[in-house]
N, C-alpha and C positions, 0 to 999 in steps of 0.2 A: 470382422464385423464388430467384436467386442470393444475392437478401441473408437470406434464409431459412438458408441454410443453416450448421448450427453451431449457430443460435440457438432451439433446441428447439420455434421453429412451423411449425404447422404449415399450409401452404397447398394450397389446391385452388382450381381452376378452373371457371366457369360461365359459361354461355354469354351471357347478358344481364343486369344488375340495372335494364333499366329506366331508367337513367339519362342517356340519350344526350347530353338539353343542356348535362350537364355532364360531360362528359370521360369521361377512364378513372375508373372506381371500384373499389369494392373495400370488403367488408364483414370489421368482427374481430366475432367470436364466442367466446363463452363458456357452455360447461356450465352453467346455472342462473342467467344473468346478463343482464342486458341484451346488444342486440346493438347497433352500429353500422356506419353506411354512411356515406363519405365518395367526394366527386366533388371535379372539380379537380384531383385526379393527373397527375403527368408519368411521362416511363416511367422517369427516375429514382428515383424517391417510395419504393421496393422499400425504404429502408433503414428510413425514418418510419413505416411503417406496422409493421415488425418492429421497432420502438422503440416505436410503441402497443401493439402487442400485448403484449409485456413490460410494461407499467406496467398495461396491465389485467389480465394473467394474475397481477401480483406485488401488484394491489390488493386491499385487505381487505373491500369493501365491493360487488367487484363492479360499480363503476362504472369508467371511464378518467376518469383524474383532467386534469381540462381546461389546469391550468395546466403542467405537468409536459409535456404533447403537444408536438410537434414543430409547426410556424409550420402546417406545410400540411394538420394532421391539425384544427388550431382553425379553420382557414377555411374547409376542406372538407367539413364534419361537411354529410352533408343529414338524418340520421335517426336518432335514438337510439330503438331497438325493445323496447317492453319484453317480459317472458319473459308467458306467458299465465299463470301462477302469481299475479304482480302486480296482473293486473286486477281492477278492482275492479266489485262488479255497478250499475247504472246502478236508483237509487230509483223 
């Protein structure tokens, strides 16, 4: 939360994503956008993820741009969630 701060995200806390096997995680979100969940976090990571969150709050497209991502936010991706608006219906 410390590297949060200053940097206009905002963070909240939950109680489990579910994720156990693979370490701390920790989901960005966005208003109208895909979501993402990444594992594999140290409790360092605070700066990377408020470095993704910036390049997907300042993306035009609504996606996190993969290449631009910080080492641990490309390794640790487990889930990109689309918004239910996206889905498409099943023929």
């Amino acid at each position: 939360m410390e590297a949060a701060e200053g940097a206009g995200v905002r963070v909240r806390q939950v109680a489990c994503l579910g994720n156990c096997k693979r370490g701390l995680s920790a989901a960005i979100l966005r208003e109208g956008s895909w979501s993402y969940v990444f594992g594999e976090l140290e409790p360092h990571s605070g700066p990377d993820l408020v470095a993704g969150a910036e390049l997907f709050a300042n993306s035009s497209d609504g996606f996190m741009p993969f290449r631009q991502r910080p080492e641990s936010l490309k390794r640790g991706l487990i889930a990109r969630i689309p918004t239910t608006d996206s889905l498409k219906e099943v023929p």
